[in-house]
DSSP file (Angstrom, degrees, kcal/mol; ACC not computed):
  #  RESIDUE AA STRUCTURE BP1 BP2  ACC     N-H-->O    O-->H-N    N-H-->O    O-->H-N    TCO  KAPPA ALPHA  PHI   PSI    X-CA   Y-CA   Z-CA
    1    1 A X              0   0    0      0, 0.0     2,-0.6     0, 0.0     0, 0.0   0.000 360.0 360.0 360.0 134.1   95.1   82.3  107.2
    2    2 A X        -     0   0    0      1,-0.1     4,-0.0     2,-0.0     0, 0.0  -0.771 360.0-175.8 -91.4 121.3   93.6   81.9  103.5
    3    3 A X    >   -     0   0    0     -2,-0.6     3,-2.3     2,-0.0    -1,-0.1   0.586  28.9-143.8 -85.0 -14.6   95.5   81.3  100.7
    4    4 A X  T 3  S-     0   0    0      1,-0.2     3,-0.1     2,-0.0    -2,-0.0   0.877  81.4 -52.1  43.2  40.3   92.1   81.6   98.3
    5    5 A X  T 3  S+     0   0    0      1,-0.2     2,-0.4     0, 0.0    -1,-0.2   0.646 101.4 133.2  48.7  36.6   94.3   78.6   96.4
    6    6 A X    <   -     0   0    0     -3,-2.3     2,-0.3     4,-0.0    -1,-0.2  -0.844  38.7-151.5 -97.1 160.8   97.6   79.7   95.8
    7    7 A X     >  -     0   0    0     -2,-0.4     4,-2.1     1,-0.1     5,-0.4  -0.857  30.7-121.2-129.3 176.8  100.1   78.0   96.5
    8    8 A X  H  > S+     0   0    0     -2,-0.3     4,-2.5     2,-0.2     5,-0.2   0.754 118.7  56.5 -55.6 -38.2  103.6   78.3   97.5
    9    9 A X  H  4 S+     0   0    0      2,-0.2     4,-0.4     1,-0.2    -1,-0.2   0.925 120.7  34.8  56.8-101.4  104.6   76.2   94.3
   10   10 A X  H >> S+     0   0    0      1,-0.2     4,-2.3     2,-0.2     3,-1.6   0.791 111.3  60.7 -19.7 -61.9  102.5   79.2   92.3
   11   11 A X  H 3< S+     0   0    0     -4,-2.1    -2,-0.2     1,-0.3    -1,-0.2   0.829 111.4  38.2 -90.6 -38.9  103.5   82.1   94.6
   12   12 A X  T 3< S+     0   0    0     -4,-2.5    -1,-0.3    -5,-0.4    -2,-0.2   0.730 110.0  59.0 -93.9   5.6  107.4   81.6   93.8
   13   13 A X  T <4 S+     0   0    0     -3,-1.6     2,-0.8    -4,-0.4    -2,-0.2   0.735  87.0 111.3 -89.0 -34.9  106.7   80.8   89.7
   14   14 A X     <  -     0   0    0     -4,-2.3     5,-0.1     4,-0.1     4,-0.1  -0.125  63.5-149.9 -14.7  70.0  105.0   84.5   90.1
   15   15 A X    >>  -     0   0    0     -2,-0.8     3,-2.2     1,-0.1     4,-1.3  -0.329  26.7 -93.6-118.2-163.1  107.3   87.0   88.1
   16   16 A X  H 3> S+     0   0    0      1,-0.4     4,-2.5     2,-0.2     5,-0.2   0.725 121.6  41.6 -85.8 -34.0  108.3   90.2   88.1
   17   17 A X  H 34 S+     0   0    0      2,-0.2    -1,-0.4     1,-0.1     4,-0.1   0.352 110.0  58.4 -91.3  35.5  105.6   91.7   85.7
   18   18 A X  H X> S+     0   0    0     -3,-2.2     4,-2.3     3,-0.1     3,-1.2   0.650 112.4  44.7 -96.6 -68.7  102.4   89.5   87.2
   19   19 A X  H 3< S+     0   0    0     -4,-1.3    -2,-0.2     1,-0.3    -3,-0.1   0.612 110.7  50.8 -94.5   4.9  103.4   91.2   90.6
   20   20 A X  T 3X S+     0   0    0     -4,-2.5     4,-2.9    -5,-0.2    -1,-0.3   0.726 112.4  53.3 -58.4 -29.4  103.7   94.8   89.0
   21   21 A X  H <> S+     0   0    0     -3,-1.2     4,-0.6     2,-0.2    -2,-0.2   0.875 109.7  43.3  -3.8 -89.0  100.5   94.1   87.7
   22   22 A X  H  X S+     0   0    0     -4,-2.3     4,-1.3     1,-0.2    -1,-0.2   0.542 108.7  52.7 -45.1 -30.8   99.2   93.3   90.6
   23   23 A X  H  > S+     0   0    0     -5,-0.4     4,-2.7     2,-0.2     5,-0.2   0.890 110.4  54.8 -86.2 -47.2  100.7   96.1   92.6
   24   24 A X  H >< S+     0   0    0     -4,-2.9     3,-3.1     1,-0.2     2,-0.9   0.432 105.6  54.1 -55.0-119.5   99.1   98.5   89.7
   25   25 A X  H 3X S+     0   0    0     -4,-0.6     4,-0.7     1,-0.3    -1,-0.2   0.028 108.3  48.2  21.2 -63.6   95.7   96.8   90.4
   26   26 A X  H 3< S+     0   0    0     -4,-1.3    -1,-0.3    -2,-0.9     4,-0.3   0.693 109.5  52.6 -54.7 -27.5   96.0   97.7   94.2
   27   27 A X  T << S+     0   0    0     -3,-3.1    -2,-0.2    -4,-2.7     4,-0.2   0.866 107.9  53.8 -76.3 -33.7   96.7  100.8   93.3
   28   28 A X  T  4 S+     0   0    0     -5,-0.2     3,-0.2     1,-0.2    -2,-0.2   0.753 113.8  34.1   4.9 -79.5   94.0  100.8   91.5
   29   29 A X  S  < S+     0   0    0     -4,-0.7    -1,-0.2     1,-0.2     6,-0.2   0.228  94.5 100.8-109.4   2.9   91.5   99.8   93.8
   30   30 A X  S    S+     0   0    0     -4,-0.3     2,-0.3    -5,-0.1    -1,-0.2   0.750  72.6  76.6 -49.6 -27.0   93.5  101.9   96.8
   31   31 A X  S >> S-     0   0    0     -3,-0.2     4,-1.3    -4,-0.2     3,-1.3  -0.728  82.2-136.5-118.3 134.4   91.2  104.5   96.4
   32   32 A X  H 3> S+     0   0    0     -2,-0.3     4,-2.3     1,-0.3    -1,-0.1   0.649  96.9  58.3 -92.3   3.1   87.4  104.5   97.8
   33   33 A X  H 3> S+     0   0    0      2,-0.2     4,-0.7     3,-0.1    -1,-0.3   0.678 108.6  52.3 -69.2 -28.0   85.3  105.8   95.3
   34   34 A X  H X> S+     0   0    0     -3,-1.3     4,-2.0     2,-0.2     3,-1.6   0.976 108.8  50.1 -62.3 -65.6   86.7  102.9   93.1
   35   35 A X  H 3X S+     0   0    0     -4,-1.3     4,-4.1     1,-0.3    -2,-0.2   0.861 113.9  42.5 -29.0 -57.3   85.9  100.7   95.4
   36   36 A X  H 3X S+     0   0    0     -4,-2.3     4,-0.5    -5,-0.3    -1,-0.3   0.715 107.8  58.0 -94.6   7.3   82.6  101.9   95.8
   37   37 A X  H XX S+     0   0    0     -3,-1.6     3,-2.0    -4,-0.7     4,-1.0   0.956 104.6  51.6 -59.5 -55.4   82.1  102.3   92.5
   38   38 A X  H >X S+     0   0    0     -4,-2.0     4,-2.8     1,-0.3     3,-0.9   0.931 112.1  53.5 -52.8 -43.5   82.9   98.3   91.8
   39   39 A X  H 3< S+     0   0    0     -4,-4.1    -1,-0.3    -5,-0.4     4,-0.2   0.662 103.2  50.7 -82.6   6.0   80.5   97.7   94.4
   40   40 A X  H << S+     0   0    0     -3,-2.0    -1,-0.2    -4,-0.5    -2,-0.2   0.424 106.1  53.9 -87.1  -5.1   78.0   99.4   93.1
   41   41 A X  H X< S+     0   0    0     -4,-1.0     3,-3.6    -3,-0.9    -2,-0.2   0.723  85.5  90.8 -91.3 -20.8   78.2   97.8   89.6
   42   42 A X  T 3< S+     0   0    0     -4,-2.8    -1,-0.1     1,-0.3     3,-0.1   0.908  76.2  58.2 -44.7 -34.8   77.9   94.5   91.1
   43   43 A X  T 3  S-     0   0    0      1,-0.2    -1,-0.3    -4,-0.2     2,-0.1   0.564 132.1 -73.0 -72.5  -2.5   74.3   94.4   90.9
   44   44 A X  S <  S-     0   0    0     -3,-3.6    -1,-0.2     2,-0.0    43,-0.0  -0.342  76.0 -34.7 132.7 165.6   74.6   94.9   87.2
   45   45 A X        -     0   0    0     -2,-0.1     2,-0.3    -3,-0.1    42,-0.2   0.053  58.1-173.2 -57.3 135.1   75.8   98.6   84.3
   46   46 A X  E     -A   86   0A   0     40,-1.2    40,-1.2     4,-0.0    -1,-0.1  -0.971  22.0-109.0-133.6 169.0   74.7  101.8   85.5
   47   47 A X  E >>  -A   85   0A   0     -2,-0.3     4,-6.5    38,-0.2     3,-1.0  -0.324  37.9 -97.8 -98.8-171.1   74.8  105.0   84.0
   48   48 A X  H 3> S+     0   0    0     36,-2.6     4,-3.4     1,-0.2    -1,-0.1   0.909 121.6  50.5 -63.9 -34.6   77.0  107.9   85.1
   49   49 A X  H 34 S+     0   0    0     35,-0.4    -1,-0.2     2,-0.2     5,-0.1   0.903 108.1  48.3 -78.1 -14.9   74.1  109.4   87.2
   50   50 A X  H X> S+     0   0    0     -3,-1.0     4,-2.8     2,-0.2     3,-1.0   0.819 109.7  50.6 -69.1 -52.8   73.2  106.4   89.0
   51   51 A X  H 3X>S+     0   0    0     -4,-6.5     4,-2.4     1,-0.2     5,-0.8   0.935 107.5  59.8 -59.1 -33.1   76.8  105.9   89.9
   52   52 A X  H 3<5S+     0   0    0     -4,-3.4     5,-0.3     3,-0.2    -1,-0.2   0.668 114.6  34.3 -55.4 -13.6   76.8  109.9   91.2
   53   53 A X  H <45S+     0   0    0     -3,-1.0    -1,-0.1     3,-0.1    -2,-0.1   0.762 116.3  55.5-112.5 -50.9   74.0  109.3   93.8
   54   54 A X  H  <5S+     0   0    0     -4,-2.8    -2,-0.2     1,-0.2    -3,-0.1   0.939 120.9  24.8 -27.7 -61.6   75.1  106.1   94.6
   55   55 A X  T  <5S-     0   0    0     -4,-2.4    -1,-0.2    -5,-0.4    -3,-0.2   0.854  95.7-130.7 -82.5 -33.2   78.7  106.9   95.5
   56   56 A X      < +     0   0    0     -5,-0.8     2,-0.2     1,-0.1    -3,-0.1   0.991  54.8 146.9  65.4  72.4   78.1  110.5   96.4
   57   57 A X        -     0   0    0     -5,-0.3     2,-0.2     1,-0.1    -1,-0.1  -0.626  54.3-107.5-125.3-178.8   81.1  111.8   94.2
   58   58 A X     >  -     0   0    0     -2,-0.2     4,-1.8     1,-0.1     5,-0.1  -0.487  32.3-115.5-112.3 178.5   81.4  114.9   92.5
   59   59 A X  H  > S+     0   0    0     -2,-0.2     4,-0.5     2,-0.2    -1,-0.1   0.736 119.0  43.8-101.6  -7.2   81.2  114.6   88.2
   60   60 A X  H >> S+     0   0    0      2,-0.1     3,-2.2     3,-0.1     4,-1.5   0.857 119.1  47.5 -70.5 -64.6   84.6  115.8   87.4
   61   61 A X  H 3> S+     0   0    0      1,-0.3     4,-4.8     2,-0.2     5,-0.2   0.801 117.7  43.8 -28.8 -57.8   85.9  113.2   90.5
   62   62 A X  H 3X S+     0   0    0     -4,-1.8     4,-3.3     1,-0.2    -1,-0.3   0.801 109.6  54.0 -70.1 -24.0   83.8  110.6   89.1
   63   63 A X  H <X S+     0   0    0     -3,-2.2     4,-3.1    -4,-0.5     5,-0.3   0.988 113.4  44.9 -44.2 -81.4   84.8  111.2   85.2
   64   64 A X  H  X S+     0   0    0     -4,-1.5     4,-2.6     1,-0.2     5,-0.3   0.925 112.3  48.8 -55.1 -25.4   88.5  110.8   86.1
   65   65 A X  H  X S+     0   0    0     -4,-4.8     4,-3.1    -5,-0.3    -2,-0.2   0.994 116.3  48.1 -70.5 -49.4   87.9  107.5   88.4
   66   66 A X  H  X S+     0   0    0     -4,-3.3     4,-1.0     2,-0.2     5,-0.3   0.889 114.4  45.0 -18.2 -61.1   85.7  106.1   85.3
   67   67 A X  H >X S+     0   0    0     -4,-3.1     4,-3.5     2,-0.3     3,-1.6   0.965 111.5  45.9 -64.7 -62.4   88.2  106.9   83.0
   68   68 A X  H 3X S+     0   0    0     -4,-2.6     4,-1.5    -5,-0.3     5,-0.2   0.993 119.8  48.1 -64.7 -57.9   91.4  105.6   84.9
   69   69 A X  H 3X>S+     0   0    0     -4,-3.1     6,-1.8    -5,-0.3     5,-1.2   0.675 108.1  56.0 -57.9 -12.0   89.0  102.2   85.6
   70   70 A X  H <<5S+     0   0    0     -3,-1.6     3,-0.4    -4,-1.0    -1,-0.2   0.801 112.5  39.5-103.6 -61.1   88.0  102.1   81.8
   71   71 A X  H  <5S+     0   0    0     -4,-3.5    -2,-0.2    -5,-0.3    -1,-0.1   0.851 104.4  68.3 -70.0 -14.3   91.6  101.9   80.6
   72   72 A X  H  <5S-     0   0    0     -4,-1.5    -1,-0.2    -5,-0.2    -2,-0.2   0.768 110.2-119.0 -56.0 -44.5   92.6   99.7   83.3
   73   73 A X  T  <5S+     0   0    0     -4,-0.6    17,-0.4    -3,-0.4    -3,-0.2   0.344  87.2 107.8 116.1  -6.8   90.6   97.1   81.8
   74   74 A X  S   <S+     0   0    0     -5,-1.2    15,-3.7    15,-0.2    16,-1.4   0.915  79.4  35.1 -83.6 -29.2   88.1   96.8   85.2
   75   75 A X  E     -B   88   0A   0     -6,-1.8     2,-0.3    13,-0.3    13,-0.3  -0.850  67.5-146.0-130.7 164.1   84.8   98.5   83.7
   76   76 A X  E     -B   87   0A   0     11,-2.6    11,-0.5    -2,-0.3     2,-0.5  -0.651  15.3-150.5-105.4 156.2   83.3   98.5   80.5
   77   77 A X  E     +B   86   0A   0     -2,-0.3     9,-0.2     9,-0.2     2,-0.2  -0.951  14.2 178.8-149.5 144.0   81.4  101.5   79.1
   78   78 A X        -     0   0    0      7,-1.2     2,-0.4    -2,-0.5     7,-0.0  -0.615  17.2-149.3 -95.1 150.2   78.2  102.1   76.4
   79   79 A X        -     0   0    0     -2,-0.2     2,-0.7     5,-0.2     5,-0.2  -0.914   9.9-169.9-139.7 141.8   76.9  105.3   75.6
   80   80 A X  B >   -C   83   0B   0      3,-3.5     3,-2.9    -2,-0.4    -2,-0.0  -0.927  65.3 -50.0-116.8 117.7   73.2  105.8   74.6
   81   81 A X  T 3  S-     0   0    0     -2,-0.7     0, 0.0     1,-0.2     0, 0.0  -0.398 126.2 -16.0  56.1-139.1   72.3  109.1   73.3
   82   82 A X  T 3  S+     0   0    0     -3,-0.1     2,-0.4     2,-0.0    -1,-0.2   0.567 124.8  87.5 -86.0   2.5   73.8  111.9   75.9
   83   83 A X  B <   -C   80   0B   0     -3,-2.9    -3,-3.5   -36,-0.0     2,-0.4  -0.710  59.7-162.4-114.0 165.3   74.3  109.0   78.7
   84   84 A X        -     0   0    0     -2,-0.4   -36,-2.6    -5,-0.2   -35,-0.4  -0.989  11.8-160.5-127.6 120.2   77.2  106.9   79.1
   85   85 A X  E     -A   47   0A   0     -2,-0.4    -7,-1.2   -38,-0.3     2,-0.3  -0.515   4.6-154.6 -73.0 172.7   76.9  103.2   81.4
   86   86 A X  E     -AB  46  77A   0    -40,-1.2   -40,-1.2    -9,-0.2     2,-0.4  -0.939   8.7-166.2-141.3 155.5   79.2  101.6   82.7
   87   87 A X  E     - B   0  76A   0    -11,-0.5   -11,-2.6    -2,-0.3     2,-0.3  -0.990  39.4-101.2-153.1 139.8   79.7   98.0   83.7
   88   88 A X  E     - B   0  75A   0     -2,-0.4   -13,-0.3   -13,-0.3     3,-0.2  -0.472  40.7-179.1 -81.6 120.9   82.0   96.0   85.6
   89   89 A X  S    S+     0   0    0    -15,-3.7     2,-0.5     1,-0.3   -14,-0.2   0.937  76.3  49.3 -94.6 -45.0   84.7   94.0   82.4
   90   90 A X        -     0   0    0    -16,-1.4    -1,-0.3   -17,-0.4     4,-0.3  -0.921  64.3-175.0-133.2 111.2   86.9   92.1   84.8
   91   91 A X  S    S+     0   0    0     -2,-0.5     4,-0.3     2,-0.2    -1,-0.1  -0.065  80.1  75.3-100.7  11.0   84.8   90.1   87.4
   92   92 A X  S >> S+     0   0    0      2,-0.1     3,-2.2     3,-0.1     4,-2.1   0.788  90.5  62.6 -83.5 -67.9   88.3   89.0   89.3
   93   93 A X  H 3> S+     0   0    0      1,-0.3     4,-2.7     2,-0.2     5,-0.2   0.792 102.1  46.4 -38.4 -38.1   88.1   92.7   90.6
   94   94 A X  H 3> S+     0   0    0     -4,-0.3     4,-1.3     1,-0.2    -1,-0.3   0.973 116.3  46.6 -71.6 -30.5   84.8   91.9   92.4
   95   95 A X  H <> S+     0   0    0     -3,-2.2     4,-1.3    -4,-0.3    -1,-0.2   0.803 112.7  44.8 -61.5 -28.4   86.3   88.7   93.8
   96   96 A X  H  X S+     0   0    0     -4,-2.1     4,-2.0     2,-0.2     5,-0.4   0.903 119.3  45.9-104.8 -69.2   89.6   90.3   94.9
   97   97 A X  H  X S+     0   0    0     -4,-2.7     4,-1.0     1,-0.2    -2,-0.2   0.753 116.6  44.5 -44.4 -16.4   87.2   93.7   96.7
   98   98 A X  H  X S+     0   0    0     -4,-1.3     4,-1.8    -5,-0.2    -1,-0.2   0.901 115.5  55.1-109.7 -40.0   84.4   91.1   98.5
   99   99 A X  H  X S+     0   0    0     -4,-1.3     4,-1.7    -3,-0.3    -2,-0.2   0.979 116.6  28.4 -32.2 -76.6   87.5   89.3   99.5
  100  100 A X  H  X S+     0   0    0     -4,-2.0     4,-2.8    -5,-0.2    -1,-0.2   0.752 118.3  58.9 -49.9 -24.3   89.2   92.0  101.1
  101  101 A X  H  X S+     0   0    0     -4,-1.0     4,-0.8    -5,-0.4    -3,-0.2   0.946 113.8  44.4 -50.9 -67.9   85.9   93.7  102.1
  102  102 A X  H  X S+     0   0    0     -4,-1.8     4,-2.5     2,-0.3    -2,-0.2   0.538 112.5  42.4 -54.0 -61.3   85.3   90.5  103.8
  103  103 A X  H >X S+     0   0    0     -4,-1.7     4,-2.7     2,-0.2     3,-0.7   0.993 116.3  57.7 -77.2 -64.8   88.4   89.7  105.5
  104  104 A X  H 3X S+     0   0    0     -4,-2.8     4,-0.6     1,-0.3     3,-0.3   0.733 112.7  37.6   7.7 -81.2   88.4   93.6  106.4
  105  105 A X  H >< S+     0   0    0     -4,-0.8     3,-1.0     1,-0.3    -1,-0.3   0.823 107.0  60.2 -66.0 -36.2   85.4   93.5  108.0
  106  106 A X  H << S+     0   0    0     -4,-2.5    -1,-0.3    -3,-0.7    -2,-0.2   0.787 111.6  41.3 -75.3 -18.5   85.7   90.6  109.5
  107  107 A X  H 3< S+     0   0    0     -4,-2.7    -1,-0.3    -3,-0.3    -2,-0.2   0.592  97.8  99.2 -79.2 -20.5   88.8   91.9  111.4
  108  108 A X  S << S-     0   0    0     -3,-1.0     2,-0.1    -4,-0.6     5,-0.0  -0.243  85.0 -98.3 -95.1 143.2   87.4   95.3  112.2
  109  109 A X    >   -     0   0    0      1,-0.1     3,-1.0    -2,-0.1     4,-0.3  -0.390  43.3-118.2 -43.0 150.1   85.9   96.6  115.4
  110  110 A X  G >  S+     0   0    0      1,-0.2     3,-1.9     2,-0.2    -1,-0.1   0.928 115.6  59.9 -72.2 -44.5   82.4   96.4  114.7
  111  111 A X  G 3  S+     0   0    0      1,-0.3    -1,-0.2    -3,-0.0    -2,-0.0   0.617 117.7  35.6 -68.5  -0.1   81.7  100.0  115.0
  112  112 A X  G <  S+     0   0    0     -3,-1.0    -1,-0.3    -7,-0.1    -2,-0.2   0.499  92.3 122.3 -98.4  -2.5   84.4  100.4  111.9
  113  113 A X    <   -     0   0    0     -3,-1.9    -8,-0.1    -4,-0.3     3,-0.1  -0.282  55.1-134.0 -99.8 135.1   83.5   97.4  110.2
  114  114 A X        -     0   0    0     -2,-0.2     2,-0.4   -13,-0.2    -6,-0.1  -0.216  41.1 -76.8 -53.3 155.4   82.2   97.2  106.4
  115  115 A X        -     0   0    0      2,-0.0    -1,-0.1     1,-0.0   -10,-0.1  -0.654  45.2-119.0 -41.9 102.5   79.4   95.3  105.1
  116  116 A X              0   0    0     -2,-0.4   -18,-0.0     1,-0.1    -1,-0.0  -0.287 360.0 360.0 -32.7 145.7   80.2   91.7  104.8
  117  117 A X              0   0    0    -19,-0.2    -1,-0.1    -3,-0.0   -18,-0.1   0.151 360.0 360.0-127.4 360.0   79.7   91.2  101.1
């Protein structure tokens, strides 16, 4: 089992709004067009049309997931002229998705299994 260095010590100094926080965060990232949105900004900002072919979402869907990630604090956003990028703000979030991805996959039947990250 991985602890990715917390320790029990940490884990019980944790209080109650760090692990509502947290639980928002998961809720967050619960959904899988976020998901694959964050993994598609890992290779560096894209605009809103890149992320649409990339993710294969629809442009209201992708609007609201932007938007709820934007205020969250997870992505960043520009606009130039009529297009708007976007960029990943909080670089924990890719750590805590290639983590789970990871573990995920690594757990998975092969024919289910994600992309090792």
């Amino acid at each position: 089992m991985f602890t990715y260095g917390m320790t029990d010590e940490l884990g019980a100094r944790v209080g109650t709004h760090t692990v509502e926080r947290a639980a928002d965060l998961f809720g967050l990232l619960s959904t899988p067009v976020r998901l694959r949105i964050i993994l598609e900004l890992r290779s560096g900002e894209k605009s809103v049309s890149e992320l649409l072919a990339g993710v294969q979402g629809g442009q209201p869907n992708m609007s609201q997931h932007l938007t709820m990630m934007y205020r969250a604090g997870l992505v960043a956003r520009r606009k130039q002229g009529a297009q708007v990028y976007y960029r990943i703000a909080n670089e924990s979030v890719v750590s805590v998705c290639k983590i789970v991805c990871t573990q995920v996959a690594l757990n998975s039947d092969k024919r289910h299994a994600l992309p090792v990250l």
